[in-house]
N, CA and C atoms of all chains as a GROMACS GRO file, in nm:
protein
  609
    1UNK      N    1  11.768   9.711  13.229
    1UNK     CA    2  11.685   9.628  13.142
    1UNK      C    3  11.652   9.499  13.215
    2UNK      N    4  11.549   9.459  13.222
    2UNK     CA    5  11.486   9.348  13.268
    2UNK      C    6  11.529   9.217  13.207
    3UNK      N    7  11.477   9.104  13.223
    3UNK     CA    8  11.530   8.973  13.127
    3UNK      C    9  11.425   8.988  13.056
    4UNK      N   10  11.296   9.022  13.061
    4UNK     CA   11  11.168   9.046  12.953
    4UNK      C   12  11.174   9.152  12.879
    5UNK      N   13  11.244   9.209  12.869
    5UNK     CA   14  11.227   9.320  12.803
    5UNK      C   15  11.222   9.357  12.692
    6UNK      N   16  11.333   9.199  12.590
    6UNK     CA   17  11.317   9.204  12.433
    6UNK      C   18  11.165   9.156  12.372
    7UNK      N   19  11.125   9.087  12.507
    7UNK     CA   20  11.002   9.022  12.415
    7UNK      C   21  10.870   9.167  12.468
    8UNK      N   22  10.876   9.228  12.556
    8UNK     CA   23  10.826   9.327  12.571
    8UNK      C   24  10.863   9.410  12.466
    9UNK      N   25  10.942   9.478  12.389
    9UNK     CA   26  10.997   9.601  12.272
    9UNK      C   27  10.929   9.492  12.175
   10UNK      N   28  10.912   9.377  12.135
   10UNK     CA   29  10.860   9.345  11.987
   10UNK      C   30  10.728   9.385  12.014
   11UNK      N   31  10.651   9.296  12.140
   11UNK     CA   32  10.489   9.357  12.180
   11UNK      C   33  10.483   9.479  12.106
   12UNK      N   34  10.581   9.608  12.107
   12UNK     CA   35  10.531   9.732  12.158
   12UNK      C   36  10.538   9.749  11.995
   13UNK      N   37  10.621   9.701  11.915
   13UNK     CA   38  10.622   9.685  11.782
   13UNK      C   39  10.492   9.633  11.707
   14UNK      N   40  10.455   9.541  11.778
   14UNK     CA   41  10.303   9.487  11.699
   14UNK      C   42  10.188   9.612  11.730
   15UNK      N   43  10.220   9.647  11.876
   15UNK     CA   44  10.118   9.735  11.888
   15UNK      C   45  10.087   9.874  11.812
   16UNK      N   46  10.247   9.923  11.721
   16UNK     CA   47  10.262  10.085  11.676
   16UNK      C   48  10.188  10.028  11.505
   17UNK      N   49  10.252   9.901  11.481
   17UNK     CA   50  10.189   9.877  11.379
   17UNK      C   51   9.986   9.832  11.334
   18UNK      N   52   9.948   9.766  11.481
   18UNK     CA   53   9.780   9.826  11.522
   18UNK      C   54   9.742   9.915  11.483
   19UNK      N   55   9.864  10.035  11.492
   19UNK     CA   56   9.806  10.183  11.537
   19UNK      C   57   9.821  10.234  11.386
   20UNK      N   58   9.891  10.199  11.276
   20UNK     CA   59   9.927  10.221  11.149
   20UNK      C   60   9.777  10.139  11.108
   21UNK      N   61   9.724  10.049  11.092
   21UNK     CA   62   9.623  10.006  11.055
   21UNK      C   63   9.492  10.072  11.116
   22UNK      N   64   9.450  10.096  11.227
   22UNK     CA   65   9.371  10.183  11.263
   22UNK      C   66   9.367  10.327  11.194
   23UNK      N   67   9.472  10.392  11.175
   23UNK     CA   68   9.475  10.501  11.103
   23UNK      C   69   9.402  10.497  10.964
   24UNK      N   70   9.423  10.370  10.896
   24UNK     CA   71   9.291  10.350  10.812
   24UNK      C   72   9.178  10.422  10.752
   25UNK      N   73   9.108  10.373  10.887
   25UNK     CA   74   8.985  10.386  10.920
   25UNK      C   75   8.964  10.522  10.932
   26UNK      N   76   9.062  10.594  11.044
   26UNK     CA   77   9.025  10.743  11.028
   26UNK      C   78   9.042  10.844  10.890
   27UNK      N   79   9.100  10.778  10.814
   27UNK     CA   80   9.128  10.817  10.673
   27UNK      C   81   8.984  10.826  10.603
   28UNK      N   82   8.931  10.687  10.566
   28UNK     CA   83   8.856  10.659  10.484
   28UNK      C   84   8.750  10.694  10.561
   29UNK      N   85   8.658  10.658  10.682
   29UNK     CA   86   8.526  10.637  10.719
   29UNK      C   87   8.448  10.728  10.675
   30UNK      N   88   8.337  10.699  10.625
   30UNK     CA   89   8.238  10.811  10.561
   30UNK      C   90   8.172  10.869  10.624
   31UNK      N   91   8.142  10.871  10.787
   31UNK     CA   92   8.097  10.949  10.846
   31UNK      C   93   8.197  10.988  10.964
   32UNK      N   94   8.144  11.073  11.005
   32UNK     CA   95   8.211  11.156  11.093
   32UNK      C   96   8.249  11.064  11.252
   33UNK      N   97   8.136  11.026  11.290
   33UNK     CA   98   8.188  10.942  11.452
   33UNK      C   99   8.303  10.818  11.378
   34UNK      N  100   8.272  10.775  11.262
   34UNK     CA  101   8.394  10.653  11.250
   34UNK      C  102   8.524  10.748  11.286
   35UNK      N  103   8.519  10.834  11.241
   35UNK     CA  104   8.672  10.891  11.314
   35UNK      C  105   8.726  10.915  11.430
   36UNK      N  106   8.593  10.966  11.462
   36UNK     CA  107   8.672  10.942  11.639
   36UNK      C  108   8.676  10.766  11.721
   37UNK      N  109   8.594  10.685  11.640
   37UNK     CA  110   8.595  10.561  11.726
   37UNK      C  111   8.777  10.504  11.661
   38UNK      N  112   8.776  10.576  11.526
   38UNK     CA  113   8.946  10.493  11.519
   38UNK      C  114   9.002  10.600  11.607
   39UNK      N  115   9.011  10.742  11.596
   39UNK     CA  116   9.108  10.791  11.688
   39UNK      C  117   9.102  10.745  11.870
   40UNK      N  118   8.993  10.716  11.880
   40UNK     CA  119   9.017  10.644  12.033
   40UNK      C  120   9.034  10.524  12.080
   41UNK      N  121   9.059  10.438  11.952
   41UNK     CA  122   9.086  10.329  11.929
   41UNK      C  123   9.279  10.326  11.944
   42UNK      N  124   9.296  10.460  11.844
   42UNK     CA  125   9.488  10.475  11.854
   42UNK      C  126   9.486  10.524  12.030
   43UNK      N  127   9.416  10.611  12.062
   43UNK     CA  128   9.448  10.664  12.219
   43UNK      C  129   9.472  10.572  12.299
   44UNK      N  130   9.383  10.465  12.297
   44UNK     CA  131   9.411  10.326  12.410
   44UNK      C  132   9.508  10.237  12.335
   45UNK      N  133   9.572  10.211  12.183
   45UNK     CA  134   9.687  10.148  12.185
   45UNK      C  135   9.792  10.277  12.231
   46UNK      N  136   9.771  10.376  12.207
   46UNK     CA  137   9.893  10.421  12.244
   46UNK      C  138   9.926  10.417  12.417
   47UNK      N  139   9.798  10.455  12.479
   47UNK     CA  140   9.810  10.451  12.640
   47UNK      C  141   9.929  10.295  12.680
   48UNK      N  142   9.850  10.189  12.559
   48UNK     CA  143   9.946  10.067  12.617
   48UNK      C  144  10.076  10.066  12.617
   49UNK      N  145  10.126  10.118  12.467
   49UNK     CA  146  10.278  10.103  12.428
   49UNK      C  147  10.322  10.193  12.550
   50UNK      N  148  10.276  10.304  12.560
   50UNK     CA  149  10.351  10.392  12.701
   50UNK      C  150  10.385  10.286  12.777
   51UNK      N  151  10.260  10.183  12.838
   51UNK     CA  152  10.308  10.155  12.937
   51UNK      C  153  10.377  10.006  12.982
   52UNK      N  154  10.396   9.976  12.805
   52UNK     CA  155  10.487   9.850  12.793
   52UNK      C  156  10.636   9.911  12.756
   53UNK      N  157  10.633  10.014  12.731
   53UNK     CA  158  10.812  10.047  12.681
   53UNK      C  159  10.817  10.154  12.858
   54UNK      N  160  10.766  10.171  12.932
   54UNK     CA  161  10.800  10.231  13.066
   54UNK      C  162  10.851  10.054  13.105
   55UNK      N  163  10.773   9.986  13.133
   55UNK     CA  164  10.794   9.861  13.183
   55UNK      C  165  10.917   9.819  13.158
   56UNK      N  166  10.934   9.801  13.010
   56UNK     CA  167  11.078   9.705  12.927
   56UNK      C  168  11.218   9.802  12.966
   57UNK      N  169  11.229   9.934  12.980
   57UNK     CA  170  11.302  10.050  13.006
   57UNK      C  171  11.353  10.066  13.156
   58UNK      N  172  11.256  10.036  13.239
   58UNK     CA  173  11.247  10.081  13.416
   58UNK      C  174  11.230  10.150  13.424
   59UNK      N  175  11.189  10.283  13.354
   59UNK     CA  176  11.144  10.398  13.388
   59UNK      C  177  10.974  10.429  13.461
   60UNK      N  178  10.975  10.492  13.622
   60UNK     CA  179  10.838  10.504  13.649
   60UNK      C  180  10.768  10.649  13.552
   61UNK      N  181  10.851  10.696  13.487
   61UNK     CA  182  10.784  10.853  13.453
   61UNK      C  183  10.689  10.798  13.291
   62UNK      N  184  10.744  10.738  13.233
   62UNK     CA  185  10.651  10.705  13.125
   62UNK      C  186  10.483  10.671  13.184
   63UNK      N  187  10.510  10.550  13.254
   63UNK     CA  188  10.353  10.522  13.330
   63UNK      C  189  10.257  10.680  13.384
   64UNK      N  190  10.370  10.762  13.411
   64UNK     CA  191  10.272  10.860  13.444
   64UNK      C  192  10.216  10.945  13.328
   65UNK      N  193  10.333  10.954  13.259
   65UNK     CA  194  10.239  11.016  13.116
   65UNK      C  195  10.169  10.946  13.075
   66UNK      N  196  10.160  10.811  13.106
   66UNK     CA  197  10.031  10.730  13.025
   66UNK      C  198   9.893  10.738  13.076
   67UNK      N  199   9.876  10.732  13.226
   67UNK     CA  200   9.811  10.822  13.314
   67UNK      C  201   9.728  10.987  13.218
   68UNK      N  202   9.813  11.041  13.257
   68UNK     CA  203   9.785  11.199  13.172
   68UNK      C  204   9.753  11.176  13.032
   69UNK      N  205   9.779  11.072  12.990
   69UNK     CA  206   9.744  11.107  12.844
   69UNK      C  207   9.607  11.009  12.814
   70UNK      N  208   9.604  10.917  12.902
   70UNK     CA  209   9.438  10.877  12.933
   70UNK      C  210   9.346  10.973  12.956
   71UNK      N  211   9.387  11.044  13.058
   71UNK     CA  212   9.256  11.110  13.088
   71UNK      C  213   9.283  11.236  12.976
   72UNK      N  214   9.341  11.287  12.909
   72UNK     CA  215   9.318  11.408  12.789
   72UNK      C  216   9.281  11.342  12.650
   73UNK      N  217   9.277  11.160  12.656
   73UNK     CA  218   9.234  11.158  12.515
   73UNK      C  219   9.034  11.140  12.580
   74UNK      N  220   9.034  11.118  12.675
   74UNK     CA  221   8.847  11.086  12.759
   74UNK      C  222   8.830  11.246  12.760
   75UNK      N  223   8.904  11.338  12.779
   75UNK     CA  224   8.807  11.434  12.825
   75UNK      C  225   8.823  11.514  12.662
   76UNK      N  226   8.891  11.499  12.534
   76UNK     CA  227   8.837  11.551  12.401
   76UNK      C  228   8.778  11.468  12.328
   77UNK      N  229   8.758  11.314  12.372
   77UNK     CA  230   8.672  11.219  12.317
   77UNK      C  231   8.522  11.296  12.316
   78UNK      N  232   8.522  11.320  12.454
   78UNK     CA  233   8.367  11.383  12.525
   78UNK      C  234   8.352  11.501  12.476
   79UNK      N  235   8.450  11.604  12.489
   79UNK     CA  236   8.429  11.743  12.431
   79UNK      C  237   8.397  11.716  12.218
   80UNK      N  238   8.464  11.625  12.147
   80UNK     CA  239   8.450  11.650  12.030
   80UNK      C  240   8.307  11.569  12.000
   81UNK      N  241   8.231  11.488  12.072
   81UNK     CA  242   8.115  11.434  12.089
   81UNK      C  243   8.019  11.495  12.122
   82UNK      N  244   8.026  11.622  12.189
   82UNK     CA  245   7.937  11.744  12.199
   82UNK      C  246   7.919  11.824  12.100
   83UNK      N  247   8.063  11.796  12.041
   83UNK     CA  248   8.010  11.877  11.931
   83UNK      C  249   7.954  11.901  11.809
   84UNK      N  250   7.948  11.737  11.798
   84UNK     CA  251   7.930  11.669  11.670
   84UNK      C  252   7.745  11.627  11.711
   85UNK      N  253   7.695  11.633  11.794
   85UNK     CA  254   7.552  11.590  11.811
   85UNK      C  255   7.454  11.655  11.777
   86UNK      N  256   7.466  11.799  11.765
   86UNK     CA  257   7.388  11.923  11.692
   86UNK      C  258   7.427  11.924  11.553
   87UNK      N  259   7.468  11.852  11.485
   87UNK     CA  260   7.512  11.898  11.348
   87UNK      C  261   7.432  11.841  11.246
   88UNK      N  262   7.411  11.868  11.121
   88UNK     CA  263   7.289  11.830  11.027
   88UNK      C  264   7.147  11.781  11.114
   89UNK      N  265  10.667   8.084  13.712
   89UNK     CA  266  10.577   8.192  13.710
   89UNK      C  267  10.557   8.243  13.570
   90UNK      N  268  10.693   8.227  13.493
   90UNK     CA  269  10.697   8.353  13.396
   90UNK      C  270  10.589   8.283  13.275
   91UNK      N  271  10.588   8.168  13.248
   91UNK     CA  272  10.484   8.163  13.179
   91UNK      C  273  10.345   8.202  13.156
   92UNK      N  274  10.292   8.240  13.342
   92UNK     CA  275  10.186   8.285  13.324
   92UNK      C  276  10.183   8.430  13.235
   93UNK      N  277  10.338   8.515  13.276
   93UNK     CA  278  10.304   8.639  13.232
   93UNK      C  279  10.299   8.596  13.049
   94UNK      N  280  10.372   8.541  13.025
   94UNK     CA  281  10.373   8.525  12.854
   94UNK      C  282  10.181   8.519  12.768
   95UNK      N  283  10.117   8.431  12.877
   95UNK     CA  284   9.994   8.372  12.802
   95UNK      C  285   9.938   8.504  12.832
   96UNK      N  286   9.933   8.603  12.955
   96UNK     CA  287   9.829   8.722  12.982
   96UNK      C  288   9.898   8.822  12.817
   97UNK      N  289   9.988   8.799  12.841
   97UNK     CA  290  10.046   8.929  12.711
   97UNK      C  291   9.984   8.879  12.575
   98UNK      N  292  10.006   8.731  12.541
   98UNK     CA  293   9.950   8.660  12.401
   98UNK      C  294   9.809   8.692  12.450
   99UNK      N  295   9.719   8.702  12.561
   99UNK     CA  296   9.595   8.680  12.528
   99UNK      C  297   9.549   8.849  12.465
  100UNK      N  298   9.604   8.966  12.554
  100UNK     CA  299   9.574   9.092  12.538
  100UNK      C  300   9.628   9.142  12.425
  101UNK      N  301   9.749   9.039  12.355
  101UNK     CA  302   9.811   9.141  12.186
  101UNK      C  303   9.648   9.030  12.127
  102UNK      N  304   9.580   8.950  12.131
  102UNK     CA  305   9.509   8.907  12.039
  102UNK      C  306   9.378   8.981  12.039
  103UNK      N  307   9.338   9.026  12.172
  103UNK     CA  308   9.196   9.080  12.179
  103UNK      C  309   9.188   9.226  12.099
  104UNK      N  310   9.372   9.270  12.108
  104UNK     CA  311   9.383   9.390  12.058
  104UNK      C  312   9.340   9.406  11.904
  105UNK      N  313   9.445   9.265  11.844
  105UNK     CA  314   9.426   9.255  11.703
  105UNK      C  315   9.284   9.224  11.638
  106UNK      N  316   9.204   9.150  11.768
  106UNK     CA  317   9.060   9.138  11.710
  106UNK      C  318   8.988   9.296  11.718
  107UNK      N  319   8.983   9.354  11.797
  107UNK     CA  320   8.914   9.507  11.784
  107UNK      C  321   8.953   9.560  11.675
  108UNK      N  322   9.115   9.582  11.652
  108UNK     CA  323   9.172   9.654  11.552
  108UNK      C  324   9.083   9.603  11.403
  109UNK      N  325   9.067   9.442  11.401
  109UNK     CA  326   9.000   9.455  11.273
  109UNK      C  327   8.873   9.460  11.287
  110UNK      N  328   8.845   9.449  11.407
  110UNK     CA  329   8.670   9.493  11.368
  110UNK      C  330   8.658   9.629  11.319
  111UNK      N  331   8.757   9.728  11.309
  111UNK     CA  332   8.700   9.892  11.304
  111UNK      C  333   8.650   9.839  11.136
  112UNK      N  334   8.747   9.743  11.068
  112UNK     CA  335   8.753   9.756  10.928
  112UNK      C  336   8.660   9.645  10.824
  113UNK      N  337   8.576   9.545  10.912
  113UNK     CA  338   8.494   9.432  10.823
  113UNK      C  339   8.382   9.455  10.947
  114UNK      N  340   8.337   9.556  11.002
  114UNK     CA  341   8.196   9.582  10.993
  114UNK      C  342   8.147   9.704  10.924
  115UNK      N  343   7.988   9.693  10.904
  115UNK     CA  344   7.946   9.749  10.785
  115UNK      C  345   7.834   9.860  10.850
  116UNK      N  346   7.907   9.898  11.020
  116UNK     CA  347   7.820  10.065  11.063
  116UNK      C  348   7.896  10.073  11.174
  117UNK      N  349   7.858  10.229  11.178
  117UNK     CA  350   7.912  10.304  11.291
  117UNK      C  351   7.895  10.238  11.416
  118UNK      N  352   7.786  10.157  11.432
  118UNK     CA  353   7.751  10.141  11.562
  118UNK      C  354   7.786   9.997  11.606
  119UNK      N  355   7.822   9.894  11.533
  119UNK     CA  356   7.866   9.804  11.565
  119UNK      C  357   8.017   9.796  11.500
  120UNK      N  358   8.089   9.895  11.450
  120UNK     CA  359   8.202   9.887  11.457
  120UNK      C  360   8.250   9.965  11.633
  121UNK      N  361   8.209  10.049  11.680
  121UNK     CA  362   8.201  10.110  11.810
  121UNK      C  363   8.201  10.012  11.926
  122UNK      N  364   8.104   9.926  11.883
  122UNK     CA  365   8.087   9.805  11.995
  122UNK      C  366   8.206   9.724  11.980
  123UNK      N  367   8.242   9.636  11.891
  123UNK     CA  368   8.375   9.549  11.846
  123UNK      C  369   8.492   9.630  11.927
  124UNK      N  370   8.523   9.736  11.848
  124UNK     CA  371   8.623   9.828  11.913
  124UNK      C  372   8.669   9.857  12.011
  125UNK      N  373   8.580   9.906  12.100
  125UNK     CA  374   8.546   9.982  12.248
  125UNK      C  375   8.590   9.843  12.331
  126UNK      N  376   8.477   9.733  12.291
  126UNK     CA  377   8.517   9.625  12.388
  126UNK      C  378   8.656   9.622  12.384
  127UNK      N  379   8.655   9.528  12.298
  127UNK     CA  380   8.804   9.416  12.240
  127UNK      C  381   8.933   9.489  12.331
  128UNK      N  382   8.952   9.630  12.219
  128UNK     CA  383   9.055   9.681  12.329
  128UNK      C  384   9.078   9.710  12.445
  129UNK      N  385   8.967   9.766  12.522
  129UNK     CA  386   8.993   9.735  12.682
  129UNK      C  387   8.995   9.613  12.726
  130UNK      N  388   8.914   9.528  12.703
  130UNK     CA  389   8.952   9.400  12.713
  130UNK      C  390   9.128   9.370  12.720
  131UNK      N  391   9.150   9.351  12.586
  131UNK     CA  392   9.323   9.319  12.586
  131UNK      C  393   9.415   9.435  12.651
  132UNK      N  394   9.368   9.550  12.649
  132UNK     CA  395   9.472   9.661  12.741
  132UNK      C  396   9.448   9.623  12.906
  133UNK      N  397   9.336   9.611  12.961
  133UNK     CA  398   9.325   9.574  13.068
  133UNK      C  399   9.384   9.425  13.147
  134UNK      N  400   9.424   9.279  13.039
  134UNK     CA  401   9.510   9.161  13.029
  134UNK      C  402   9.655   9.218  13.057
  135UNK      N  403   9.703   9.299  12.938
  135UNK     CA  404   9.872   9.382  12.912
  135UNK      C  405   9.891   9.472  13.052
  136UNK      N  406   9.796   9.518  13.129
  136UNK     CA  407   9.811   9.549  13.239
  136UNK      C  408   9.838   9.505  13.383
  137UNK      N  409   9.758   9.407  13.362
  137UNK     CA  410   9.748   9.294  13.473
  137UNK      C  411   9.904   9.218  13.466
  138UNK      N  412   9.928   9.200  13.346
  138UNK     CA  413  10.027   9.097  13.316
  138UNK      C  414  10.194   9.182  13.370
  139UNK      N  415  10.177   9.332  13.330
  139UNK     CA  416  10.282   9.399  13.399
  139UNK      C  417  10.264   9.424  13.549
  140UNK      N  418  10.153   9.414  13.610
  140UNK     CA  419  10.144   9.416  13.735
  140UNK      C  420  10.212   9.302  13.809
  141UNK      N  421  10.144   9.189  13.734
  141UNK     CA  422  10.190   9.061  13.816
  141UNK      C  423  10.393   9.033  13.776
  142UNK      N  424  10.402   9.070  13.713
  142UNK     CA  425  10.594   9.096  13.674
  142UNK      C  426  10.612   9.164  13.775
  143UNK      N  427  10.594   9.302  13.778
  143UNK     CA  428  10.652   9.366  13.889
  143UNK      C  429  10.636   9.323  14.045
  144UNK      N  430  10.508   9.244  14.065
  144UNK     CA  431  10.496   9.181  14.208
  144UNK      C  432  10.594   9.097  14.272
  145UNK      N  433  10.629   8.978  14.088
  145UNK     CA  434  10.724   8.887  14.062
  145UNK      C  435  10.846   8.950  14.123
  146UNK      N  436  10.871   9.048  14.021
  146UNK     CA  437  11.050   9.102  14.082
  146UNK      C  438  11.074   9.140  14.260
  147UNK      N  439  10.954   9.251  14.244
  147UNK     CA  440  10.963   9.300  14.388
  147UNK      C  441  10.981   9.182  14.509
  148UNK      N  442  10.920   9.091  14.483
  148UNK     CA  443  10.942   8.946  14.595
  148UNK      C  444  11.095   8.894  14.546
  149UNK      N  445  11.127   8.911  14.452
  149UNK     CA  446  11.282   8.779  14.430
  149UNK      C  447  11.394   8.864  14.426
  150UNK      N  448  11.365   9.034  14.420
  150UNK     CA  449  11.514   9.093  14.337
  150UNK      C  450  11.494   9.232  14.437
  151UNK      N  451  11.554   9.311  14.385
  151UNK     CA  452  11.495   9.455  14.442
  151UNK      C  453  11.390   9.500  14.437
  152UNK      N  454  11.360   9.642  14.518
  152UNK     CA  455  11.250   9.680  14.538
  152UNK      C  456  11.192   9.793  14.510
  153UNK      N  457  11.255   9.830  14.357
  153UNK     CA  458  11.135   9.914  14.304
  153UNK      C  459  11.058   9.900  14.214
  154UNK      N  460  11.041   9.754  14.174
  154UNK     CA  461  10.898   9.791  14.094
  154UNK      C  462  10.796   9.736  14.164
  155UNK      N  463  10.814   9.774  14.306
  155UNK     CA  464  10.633   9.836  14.372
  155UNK      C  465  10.572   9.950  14.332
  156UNK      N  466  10.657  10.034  14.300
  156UNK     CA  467  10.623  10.178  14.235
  156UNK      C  468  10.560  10.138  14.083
  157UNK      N  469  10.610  10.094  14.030
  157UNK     CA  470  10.577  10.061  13.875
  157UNK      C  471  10.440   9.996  13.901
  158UNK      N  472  10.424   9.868  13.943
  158UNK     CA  473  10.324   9.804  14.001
  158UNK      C  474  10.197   9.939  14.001
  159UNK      N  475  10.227   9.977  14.119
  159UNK     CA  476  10.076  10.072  14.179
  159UNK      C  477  10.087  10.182  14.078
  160UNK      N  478  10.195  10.236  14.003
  160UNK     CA  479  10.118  10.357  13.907
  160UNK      C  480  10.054  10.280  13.784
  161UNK      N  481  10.099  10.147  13.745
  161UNK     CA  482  10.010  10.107  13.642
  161UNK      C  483   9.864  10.064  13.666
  162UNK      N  484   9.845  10.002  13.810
  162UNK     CA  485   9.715   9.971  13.852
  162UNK      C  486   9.648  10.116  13.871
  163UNK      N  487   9.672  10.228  13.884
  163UNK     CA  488   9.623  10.324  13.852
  163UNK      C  489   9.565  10.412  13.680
  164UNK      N  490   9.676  10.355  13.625
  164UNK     CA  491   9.621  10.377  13.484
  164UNK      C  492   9.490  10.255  13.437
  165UNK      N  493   9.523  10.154  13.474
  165UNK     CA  494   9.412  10.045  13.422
  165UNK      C  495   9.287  10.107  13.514
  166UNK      N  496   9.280  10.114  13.626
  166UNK     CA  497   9.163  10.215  13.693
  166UNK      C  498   9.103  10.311  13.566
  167UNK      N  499   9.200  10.414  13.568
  167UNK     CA  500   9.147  10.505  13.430
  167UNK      C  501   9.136  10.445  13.317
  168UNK      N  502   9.169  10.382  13.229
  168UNK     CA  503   9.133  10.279  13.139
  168UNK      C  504   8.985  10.238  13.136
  169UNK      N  505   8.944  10.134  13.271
  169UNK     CA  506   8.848  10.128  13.274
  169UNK      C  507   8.710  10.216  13.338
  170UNK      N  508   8.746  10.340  13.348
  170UNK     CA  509   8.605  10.431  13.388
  170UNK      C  510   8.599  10.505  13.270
  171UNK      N  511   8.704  10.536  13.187
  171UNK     CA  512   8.689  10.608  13.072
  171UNK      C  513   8.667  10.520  12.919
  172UNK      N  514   8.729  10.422  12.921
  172UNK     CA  515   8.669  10.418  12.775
  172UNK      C  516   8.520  10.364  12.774
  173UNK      N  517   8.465  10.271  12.875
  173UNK     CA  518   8.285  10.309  12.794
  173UNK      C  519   8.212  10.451  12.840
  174UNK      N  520   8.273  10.538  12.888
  174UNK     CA  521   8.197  10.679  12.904
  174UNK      C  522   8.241  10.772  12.778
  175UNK      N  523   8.326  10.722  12.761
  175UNK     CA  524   8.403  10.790  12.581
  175UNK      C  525   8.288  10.694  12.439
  176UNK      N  526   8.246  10.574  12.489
  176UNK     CA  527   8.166  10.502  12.398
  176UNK      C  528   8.067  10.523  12.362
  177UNK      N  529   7.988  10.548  12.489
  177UNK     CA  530   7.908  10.606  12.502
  177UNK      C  531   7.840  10.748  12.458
  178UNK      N  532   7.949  10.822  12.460
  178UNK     CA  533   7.934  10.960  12.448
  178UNK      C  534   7.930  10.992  12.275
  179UNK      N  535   8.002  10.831  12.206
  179UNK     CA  536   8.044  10.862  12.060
  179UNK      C  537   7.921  10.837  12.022
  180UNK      N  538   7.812  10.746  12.074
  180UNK     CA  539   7.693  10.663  11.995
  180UNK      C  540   7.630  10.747  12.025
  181UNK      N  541   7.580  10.823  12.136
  181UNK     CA  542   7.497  10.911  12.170
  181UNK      C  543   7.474  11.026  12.061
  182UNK      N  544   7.645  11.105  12.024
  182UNK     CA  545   7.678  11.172  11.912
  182UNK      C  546   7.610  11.123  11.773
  183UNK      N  547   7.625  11.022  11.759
  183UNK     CA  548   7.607  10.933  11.598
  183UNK      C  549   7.443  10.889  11.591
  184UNK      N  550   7.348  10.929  11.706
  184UNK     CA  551   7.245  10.879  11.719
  184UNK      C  552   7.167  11.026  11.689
  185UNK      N  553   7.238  11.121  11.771
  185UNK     CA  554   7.138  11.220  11.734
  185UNK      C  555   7.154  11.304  11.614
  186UNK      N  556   7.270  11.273  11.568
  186UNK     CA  557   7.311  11.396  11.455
  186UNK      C  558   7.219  11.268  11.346
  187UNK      N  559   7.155  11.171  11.371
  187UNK     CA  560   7.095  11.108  11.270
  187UNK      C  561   7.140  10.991  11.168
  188UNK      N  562   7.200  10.934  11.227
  188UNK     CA  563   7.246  10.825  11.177
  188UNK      C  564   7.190  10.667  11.190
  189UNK      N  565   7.151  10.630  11.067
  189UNK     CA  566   7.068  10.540  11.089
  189UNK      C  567   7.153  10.393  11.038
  190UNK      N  568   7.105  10.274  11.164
  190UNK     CA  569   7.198  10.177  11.120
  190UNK      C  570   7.166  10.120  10.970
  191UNK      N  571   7.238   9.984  10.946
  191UNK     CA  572   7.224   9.996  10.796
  191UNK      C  573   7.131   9.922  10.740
  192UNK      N  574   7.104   9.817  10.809
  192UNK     CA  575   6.936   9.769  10.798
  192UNK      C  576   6.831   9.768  10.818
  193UNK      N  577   6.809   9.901  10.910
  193UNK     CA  578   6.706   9.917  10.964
  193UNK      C  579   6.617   9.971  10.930
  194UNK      N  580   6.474   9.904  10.959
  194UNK     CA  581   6.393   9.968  10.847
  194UNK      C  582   6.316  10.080  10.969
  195UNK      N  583   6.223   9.987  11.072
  195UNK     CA  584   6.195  10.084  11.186
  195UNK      C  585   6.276  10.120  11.317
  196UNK      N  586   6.283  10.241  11.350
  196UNK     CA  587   6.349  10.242  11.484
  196UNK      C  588   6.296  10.320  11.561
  197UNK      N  589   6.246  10.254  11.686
  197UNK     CA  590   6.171  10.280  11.788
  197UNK      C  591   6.195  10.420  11.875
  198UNK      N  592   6.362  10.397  11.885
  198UNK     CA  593   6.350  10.483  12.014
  198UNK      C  594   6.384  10.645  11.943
  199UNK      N  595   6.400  10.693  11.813
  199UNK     CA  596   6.328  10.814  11.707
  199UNK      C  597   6.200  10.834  11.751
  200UNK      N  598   6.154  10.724  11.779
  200UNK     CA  599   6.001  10.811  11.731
  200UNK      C  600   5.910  10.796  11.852
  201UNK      N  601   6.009  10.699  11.977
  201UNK     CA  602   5.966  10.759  12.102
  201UNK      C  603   6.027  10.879  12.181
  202UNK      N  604   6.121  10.906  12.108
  202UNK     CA  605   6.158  10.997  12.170
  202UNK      C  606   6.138  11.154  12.114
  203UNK      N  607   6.008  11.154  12.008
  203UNK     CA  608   6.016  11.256  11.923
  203UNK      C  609   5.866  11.390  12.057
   0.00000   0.00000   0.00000
């Protein structure tokens, strides 16, 4: 554990609770793209918390799943955006 | 030093909290998208920097592995920033053609140049 590391774990606390308020939005929005702009809205807080609790921890393997899980929330951002452009 | 890292972290949890509420006190798809999209890369790309410059910190005063930590996170902020405005992009593009019209608008041009 680092000497930053408690004030890094509260960060990561404000950030899960972001991600509880964003969920919101994907609940309620009345059209269809508001959902994916909150769900890719949670994808990039979550990419962060990965890579503030890898940081506060010392672990290098979290950063890499944060890595991998960037590029799979961009490439079904794009795929569920194709699919939604032909519709009504 | 360490203060600098404190103000990069306060500046990127605030840009976060400003996106987060833009999804919810604007009144369309398309400028809640804009608020959003920015703000948070904005502040994820600060929270990045700010763990970069820590680990540079340690690696010079203490031991020497968070050079490793260092360069795989400057690799995620890389991806960070080529993907989320090509993901933004790709959402408005979606929300434009399936017909969605902003909320005041009475004429819009590029419908009916592009018809």
């Amino acid at each position: 554990m680092t000497f930053i590391s408690s004030e890094l774990m509260i960060m990561a606390a404000f950030l899960v609770a972001l991600m509880f308020i964003g969920l919101i939005r994907a609940v309620l929005g009345p059209t269809d793209p508001d959902r994916i702009v909150a769900l890719d809205t949670i994808n990039t807080l979550s990419v962060v918390t990965l890579v503030v609790l890898g940081m506060a921890f010392e672990e290098i393997i979290y950063i890499d799943v944060a890595a991998v899980y960037a590029m799979l929330a961009f490439v079904s951002t794009i795929y569920v955006s194709k699919y939604l452009e032909d519709r009504e | 030093m360490i203060w600098l890292i404190y103000i990069m972290l306060g500046i990127g949890l605030a840009f976060n909290i400003l996106g987060v509420l833009a999804l919810h006190r604007f009144p369309d798809i398309y400028t809640r998208l804009h608020g959003a999209t920015k703000c948070t890369t904005f502040g994820s790309i600060f929270i990045y920097l700010a763990i970069i410059l820590y680990g540079f910190l340690m690696y010079f005063s203490a031991e020497g592995q968070y050079l490793g930590l260092s360069l795989h996170t400057f690799f995620v902020m890389v991806m960070i920033l080529i993907t989320n405005p090509t993901g933004a992009h790709a959402i408005a593009r979606a929300a434009h053609r399936s017909g969605i019209m902003p909320k005041k608008a009475v004429v819009e041009e590029l419908r009916e140049d592009s018809k």
